[in-house]
GUMIKE-249366 format. One record per atom (N, C-alpha, C): residue in one letter; x, y, z. Coordinates in steps of 0.2 Angstrom, whole numbers, padded with zeros to 4 digits, always signed. Layout:
N
aXYZ
...
# end
This chain:
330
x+0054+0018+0128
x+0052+0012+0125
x+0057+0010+0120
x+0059+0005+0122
x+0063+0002+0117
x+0061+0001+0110
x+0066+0000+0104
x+0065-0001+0097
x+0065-0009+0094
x+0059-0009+0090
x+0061-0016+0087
x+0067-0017+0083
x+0068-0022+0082
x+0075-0023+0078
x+0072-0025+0070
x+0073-0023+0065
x+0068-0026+0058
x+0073-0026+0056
x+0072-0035+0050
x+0076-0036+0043
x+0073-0034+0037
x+0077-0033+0031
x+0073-0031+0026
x+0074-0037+0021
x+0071-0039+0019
x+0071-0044+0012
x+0071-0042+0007
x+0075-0042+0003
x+0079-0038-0001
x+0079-0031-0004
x+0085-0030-0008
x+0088-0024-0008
x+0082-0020-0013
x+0077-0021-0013
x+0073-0016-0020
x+0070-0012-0018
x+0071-0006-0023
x+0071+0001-0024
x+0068+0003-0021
x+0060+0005-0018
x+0058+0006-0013
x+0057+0004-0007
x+0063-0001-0005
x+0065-0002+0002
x+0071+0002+0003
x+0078+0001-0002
x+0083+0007+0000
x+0082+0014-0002
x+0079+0015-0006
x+0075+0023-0008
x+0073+0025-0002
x+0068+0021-0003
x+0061+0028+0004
x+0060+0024+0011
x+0058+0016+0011
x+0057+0014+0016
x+0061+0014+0021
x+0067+0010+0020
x+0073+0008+0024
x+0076+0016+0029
x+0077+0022+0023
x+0080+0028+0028
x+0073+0031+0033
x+0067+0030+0031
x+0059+0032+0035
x+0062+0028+0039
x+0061+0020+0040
x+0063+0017+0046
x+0067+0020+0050
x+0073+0021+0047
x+0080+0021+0052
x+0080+0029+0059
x+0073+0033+0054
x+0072+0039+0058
x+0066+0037+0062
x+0065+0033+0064
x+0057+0030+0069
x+0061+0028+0075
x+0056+0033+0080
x+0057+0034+0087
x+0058+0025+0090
x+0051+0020+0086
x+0052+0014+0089
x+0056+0008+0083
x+0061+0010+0077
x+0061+0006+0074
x+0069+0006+0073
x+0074+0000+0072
x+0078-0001+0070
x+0080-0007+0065
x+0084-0004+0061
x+0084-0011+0055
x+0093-0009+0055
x+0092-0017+0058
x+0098-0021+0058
x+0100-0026+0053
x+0097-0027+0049
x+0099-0033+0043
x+0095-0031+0035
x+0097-0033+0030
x+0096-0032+0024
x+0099-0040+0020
x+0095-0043+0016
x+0097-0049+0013
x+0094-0046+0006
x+0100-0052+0001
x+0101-0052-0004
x+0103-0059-0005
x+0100-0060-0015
x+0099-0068-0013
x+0109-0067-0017
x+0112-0061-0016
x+0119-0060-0018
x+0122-0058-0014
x+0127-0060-0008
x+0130-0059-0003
x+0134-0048-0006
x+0136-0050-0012
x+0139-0043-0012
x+0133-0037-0013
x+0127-0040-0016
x+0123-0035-0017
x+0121-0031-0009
x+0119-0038-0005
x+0118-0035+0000
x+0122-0032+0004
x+0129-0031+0001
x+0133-0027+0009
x+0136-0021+0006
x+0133-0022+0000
x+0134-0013-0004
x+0129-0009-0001
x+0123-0013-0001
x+0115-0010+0001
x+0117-0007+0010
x+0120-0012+0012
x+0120-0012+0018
x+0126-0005+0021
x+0131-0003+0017
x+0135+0000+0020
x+0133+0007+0017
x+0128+0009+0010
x+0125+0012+0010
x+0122+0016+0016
x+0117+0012+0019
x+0111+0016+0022
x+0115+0012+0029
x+0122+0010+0031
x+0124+0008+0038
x+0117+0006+0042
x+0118+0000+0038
x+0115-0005+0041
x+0120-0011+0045
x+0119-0013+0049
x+0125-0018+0052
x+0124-0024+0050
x+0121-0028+0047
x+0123-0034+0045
x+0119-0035+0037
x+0122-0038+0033
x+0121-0040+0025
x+0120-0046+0026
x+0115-0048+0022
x+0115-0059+0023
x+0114-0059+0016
x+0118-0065+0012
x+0116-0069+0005
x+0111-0071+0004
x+0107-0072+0011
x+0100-0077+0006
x+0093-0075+0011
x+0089-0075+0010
x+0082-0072+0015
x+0082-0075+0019
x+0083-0085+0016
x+0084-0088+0023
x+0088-0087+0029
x+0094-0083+0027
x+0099-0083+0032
x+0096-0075+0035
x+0092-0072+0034
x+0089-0067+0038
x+0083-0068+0043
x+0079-0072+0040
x+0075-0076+0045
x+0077-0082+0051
x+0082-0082+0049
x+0086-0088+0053
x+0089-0083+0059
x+0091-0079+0058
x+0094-0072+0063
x+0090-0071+0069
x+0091-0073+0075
x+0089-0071+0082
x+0086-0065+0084
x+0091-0062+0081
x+0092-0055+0082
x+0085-0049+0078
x+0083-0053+0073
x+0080-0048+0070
x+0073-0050+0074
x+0069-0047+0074
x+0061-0049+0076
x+0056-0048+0073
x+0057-0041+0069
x+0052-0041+0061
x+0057-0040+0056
x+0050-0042+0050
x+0053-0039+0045
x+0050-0038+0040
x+0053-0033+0035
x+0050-0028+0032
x+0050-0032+0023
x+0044-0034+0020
x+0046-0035+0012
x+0042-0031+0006
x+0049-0030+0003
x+0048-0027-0003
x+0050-0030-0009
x+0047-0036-0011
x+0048-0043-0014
x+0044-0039-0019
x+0045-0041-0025
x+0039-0042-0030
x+0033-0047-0030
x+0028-0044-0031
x+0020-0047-0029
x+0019-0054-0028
x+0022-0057-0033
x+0020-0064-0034
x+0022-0068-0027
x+0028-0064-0023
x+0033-0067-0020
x+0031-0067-0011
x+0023-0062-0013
x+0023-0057-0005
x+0021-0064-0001
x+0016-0067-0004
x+0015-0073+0002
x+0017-0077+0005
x+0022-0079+0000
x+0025-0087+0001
x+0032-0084+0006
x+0033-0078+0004
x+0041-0075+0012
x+0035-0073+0017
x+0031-0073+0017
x+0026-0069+0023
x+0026-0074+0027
x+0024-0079+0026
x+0023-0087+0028
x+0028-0089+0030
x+0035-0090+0026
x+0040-0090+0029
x+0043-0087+0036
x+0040-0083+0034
x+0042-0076+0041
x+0038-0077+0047
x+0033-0077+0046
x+0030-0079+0053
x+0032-0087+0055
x+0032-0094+0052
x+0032-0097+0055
x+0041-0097+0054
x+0045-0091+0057
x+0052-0092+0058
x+0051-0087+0064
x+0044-0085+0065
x+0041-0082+0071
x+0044-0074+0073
x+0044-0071+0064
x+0046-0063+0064
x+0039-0059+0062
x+0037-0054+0064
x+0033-0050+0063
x+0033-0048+0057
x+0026-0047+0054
x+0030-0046+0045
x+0027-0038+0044
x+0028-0034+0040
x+0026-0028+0036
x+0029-0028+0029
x+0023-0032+0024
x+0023-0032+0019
x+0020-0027+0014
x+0025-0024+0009
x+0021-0020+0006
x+0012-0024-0001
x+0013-0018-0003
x+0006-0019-0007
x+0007-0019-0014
x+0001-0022-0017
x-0004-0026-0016
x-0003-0034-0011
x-0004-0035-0007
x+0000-0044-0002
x-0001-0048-0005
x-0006-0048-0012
x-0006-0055-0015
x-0005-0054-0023
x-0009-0060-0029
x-0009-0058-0033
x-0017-0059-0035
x-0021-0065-0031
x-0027-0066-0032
x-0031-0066-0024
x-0038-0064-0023
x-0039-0063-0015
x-0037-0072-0013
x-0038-0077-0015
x-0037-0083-0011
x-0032-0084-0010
x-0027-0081-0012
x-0017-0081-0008
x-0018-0076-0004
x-0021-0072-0004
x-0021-0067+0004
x-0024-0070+0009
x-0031-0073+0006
x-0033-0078+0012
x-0030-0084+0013
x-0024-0085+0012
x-0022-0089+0011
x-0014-0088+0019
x-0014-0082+0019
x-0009-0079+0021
x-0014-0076+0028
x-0018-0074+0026
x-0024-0074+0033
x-0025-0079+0036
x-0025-0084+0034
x-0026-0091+0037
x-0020-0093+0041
x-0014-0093+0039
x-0008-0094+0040
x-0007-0090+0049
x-0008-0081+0046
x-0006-0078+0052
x-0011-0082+0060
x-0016-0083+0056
x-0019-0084+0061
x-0018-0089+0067
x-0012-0094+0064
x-0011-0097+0069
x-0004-0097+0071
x-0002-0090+0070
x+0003-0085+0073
x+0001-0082+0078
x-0005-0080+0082
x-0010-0076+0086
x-0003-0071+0088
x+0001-0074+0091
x+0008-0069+0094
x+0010-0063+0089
x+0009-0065+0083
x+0014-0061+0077
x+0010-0056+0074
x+0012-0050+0072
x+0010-0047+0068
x+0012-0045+0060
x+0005-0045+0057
x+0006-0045+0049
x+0001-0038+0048
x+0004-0034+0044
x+0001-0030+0041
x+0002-0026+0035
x-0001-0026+0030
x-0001-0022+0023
x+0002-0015+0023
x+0008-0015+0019
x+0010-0009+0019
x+0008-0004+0014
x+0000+0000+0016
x-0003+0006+0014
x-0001+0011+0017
x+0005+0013+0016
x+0007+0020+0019
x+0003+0026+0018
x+0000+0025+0015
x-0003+0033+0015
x-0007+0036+0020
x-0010+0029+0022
x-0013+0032+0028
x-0014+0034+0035
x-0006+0032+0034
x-0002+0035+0040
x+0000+0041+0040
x-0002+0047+0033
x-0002+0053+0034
x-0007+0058+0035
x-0005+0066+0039
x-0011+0068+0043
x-0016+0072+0037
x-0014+0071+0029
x-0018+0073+0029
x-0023+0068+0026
x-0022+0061+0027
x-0028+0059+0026
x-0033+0058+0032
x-0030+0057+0036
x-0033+0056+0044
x-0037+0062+0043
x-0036+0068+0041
x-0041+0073+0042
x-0044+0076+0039
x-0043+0071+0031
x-0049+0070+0024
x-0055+0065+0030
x-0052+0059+0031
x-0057+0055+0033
x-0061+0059+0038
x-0059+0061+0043
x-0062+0067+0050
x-0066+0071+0046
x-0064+0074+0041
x-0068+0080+0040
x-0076+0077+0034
x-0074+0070+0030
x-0080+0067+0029
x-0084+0063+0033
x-0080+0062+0039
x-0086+0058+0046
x-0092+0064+0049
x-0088+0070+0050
x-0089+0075+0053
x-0096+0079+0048
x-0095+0077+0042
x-0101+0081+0039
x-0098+0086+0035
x-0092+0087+0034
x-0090+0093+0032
x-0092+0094+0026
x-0092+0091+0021
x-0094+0091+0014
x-0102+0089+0012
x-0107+0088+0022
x-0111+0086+0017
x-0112+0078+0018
x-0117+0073+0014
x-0117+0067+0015
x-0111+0066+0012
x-0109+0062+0009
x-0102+0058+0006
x-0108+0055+0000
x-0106+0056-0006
x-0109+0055-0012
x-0105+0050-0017
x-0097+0053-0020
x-0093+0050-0022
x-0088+0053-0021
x-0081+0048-0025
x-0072+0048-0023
x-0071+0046-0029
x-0066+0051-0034
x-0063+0050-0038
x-0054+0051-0036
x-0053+0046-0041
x-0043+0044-0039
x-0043+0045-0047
x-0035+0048-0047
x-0030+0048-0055
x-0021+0048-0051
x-0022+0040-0054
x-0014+0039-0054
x-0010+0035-0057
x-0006+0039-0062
x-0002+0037-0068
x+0005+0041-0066
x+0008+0034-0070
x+0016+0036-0073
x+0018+0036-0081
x+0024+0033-0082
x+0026+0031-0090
x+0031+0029-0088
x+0032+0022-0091
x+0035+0016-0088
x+0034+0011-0095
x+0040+0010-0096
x+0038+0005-0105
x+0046+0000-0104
x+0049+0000-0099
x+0055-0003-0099
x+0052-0012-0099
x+0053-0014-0101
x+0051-0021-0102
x+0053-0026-0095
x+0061-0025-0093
x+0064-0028-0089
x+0060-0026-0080
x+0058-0023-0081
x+0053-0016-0075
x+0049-0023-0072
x+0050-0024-0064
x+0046-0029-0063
x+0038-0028-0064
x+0038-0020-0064
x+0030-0018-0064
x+0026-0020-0072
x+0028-0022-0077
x+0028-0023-0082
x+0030-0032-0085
x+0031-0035-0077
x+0032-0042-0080
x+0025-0046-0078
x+0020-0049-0081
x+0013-0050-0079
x+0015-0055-0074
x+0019-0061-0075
x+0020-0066-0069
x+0021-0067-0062
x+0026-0060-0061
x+0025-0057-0056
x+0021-0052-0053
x+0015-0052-0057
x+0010-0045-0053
x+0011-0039-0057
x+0013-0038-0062
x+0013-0032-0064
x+0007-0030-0067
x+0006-0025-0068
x+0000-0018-0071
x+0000-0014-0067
x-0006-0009-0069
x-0008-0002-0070
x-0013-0005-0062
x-0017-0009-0062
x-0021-0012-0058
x-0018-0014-0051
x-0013-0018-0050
x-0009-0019-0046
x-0004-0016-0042
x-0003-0013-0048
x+0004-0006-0045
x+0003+0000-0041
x-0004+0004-0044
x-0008+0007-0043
x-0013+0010-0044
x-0017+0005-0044
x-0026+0004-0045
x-0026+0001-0035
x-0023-0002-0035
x-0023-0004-0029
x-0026+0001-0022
x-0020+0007-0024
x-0020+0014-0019
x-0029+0017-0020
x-0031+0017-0027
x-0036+0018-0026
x-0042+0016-0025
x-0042+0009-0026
x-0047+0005-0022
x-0047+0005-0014
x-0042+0004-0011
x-0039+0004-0003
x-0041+0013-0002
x-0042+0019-0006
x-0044+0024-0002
x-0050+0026-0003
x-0053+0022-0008
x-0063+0022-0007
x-0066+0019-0003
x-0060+0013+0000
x-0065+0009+0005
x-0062+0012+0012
x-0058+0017+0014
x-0055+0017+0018
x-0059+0025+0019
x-0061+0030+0015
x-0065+0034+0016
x-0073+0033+0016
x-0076+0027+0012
x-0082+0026+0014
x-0082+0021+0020
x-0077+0020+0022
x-0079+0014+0028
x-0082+0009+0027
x-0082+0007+0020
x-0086-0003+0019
x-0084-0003+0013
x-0089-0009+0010
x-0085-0011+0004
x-0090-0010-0002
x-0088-0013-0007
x-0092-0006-0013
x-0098-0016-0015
x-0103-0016-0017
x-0106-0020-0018
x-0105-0023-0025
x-0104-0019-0031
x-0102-0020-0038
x-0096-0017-0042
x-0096-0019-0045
x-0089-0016-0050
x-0092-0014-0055
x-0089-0009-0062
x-0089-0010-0068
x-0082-0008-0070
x-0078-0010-0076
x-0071-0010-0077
x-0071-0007-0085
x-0067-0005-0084
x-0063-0007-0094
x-0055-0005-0092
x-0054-0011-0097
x-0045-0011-0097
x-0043-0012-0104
x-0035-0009-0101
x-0031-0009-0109
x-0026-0012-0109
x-0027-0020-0112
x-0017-0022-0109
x-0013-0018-0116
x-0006-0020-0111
x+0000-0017-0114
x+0000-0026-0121
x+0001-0024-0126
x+0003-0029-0131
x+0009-0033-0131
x+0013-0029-0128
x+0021-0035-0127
x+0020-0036-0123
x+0020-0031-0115
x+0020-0037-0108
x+0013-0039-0105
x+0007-0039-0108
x+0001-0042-0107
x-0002-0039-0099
x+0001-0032-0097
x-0004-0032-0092
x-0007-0025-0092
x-0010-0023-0088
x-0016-0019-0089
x-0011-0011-0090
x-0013-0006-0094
x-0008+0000-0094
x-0014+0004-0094
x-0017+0005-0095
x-0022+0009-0093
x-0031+0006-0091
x-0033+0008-0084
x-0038+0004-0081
x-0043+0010-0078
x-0047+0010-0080
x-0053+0014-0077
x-0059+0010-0073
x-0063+0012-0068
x-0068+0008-0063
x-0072+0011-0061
x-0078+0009-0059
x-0084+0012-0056
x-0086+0007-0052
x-0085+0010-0045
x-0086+0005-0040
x-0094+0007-0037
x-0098+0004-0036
x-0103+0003-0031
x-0104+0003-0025
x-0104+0009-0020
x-0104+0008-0014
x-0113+0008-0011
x-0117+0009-0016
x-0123+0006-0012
x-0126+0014-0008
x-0123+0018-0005
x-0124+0026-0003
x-0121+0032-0009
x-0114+0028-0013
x-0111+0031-0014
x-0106+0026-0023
x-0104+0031-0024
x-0099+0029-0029
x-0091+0032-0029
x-0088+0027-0031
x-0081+0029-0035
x-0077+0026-0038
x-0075+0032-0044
x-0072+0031-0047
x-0065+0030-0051
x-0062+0029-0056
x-0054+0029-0053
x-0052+0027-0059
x-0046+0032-0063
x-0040+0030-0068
x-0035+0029-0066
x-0031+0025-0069
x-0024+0024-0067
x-0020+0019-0074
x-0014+0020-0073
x-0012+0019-0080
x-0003+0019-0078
x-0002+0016-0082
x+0007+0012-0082
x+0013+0017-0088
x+0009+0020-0092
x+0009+0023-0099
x+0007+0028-0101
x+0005+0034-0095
x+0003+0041-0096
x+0006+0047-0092
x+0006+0053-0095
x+0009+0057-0091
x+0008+0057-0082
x+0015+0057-0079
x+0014+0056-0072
x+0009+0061-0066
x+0004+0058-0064
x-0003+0063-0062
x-0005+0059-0056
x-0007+0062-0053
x-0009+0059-0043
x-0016+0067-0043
x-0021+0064-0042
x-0027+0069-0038
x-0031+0065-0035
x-0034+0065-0027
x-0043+0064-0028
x-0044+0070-0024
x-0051+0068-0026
x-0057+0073-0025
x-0063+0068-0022
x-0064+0070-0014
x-0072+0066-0012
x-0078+0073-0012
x-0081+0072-0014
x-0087+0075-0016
x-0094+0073-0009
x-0096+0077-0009
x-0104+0079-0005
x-0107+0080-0005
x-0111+0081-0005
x-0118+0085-0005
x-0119+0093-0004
x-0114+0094+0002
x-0114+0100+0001
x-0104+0105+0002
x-0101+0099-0004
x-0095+0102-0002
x-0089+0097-0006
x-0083+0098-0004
x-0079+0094-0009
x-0073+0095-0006
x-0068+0088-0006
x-0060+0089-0001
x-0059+0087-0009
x-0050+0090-0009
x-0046+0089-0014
x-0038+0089-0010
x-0037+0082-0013
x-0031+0081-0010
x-0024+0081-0013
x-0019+0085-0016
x-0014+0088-0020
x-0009+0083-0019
x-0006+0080-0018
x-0003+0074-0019
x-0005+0069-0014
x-0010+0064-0016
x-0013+0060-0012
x-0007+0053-0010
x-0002+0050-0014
x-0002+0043-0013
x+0007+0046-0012
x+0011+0048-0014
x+0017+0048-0012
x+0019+0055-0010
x+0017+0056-0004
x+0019+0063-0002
x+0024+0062+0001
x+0028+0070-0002
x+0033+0072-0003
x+0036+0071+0006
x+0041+0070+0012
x+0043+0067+0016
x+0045+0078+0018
x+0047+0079+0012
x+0053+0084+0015
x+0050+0092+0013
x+0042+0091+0012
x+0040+0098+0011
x+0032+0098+0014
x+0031+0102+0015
x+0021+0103+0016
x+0016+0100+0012
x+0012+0097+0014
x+0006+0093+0009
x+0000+0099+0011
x-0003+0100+0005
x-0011+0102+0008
x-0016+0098+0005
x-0023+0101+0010
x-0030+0100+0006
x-0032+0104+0005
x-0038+0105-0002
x-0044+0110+0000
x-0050+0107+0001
x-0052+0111+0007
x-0060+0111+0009
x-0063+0115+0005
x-0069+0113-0001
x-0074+0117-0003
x-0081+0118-0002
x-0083+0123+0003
x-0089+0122+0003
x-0093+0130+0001
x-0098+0131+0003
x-0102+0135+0002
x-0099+0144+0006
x-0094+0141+0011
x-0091+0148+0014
x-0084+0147+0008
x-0084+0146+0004
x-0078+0146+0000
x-0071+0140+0001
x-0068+0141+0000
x-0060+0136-0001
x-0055+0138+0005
x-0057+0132+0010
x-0052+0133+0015
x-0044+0128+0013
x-0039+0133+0015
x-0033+0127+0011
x-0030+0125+0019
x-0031+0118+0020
x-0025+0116+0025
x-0019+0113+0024
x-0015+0115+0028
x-0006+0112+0026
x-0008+0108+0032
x+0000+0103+0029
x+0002+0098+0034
x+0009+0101+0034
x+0010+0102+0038
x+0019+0103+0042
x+0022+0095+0038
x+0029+0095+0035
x+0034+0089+0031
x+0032+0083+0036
x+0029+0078+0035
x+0032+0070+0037
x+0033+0066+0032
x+0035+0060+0038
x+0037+0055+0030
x+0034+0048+0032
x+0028+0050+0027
x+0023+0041+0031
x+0026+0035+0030
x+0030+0035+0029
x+0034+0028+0028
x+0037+0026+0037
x+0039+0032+0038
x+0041+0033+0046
x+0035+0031+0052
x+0029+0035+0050
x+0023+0035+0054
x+0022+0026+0054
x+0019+0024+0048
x+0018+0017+0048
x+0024+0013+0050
x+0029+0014+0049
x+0036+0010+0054
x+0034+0009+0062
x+0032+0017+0063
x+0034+0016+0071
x+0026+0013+0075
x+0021+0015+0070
x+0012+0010+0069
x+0014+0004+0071
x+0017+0002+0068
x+0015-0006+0069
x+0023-0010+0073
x+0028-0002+0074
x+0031-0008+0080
x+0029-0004+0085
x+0023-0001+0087
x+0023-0001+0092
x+0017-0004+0094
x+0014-0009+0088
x+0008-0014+0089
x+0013-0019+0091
x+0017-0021+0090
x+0022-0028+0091
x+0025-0023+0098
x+0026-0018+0100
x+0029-0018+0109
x+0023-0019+0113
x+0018-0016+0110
x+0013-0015+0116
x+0008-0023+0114
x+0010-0026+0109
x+0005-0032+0108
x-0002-0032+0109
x-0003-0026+0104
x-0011-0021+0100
x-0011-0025+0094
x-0017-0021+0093
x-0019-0024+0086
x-0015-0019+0081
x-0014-0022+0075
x-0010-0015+0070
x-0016-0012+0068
x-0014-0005+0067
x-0018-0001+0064
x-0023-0002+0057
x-0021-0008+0053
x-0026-0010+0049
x-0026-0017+0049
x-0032-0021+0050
x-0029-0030+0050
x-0030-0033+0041
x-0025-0038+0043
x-0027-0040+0036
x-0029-0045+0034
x-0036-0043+0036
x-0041-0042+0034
x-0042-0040+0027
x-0042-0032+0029
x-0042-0029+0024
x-0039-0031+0018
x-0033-0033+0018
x-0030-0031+0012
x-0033-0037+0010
x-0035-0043+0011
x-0040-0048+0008
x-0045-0045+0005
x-0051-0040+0007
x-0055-0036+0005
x-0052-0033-0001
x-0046-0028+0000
x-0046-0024-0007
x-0041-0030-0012
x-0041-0037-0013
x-0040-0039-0016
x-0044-0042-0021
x-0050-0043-0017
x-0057-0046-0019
x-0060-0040-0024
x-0060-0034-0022
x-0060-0029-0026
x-0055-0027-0034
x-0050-0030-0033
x-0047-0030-0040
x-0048-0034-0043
x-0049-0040-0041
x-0052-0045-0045
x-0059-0044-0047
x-0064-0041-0043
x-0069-0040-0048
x-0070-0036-0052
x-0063-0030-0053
x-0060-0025-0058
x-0058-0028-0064
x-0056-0033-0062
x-0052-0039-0067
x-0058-0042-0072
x-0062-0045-0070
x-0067-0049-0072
x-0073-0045-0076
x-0074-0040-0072
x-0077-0036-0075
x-0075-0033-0081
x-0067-0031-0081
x-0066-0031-0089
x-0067-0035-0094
x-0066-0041-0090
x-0064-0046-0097
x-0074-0048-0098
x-0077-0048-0093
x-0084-0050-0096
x-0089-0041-0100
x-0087-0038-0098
x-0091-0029-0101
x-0095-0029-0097
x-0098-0034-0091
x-0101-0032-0087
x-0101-0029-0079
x-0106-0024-0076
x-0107-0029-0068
x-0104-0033-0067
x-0099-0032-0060
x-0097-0040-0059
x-0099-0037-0051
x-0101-0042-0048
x-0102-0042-0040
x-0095-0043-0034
x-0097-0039-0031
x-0092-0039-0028
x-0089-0045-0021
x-0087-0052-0023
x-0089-0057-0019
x-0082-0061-0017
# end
């Protein structure tokens, strides 16, 4: 099977870091171009990770015959309006996350693909491209812990650089979007639907005005979860889905390591089973996912769909802080 050809939309740090070398290792992926809204940025980038073409401007990579998708790692505010560009310049899009900044610019961008039907758009949740969440999920379909009860997430950094895109509000920055995100997208993604209501509390940051510490209790109506995450705290990643009769614990759940062993434990009443995952690098798995939905002209592994849903989800995380209430989740 042949490889798709992907361009990247610009040179930011987790497309030349982690995504761009994962792609360039996938059995169906090849990335042929890198744009920069600066001709020399992008041929630095480019001769870095030998890529074969560098272009000065996004438009002049959508304009390229050559490429057939393409990969964005813009800053948030920016995901939809190049996503839109991208399809109707009739390129496959794989955009990272969160894809919008409110759920009506996702659906807004759902509305758009739609009348793409040819092309494929997908949110980039890499996580779930690794085995050991496929066999978190399996092992809670399966009964292993028992009914499925609640899912707590903790995922903090410390980050106070002002210039930090993740720390500018206008383009989508906080604790909520950065990484509250991952953990809403892994309660709906373990309980298979969507949580009924919210409760929130948040803490902006005073100079750059966006959320640095954010805690949530989602309502699944069978079940709960719940979830801290913060911009401004020692650097920490756990969750734990809970049972009835038993408990998964996932040891690096959202940025697993590409170049060493992941585990989980299984706890239940026979005691603590530890399973390892053999090194992958999910940046890899999701690359060759979704171009092998664009060869075989399948559906992607997540539609986005989704990513409209967990966006409606952080908004009633929003709302809910600012009112101290319940907010429903609509």
């Amino acid at each position: 099977m042949r490889k798709v050809r992907w361009g990247v939309l610009s040179t930011a740090n987790i497309g030349t870091g982690k995504v761009i070398p994962a792609m360039q290792r996938g059995e169906l992926t090849e990335v042929i171009a890198i744009a920069s809204r600066e001709q020399a940025i992008a041929e630095a980038a480019a001769r870095r990770l030998g890529i074969p073409r560098a272009l000065g401007s996004y438009e002049a990579l959508l304009a390229d015959p050559e490429v057939e998708a393409v990969y964005i790692p813009l800053p948030n505010h920016l995901h939809v309006p190049w996503a839109q560009k991208a399809l109707a310049a009739g390129k496959h899009v794989l955009c990272e996350k969160p894809i919008a900044r409110t759920a009506a610019e996702a659906q807004t961008l759902l509305d758009t693909a739609q009348s793409y039907p040819h092309l494929k758009v997908m949110e980039a949740f890499m996580y779930r491209f690794h085995p050991q969440w496929q066999r978190a999920r399996e092992l809670t379909r399966q009964g292993a812990i028992g009914e499925l009860r609640t899912v707590h997430s903790f995922f903090s950094y410390y980050l106070d650089d002002p210039t930090n895109i993740r720390n500018i509000a206008e383009a989508g920055g906080g604790a909520i979007y950065d990484v509250g995100c991952y953990s809403i997208s892994l309660a709906r993604f373990i309980f298979e639907g969507e949580p009924t209501r919210v409760s929130a509390i948040v803490e902006d940051d005073p100079r750059f005005q966006t959320d640095r510490l954010t805690s949530a209790l989602l309502d699944f109506g069978r079940g709960t979860s719940t979830f801290t995450v913060g911009t401004q705290l020692t650097p920490y990643q756990r969750v734990n889905i809970f049972g009835t009769r038993g408990r998964i614990e996932i040891e690096i759940p959202f940025n697993a390591p590409p170049d060493r062993d992941c585990k989980l434990w299984l706890t239940t009443d026979d005691g603590i089973e530890e399973i390892t995952f053999p090194a992958v690098d999910q940046y890899t798995l999701q690359a060759d996912a979704v171009s092998r939905a664009i060869l075989d002209d399948s559906s992607t592994p997540t539609p986005l769909s989704d990513a409209v849903a967990n966006m409606k989800v952080i908004e009633a995380v929003l709302r809910s802080a600012r009112s101290g209430r319940w907010e429903a989740n609509t």
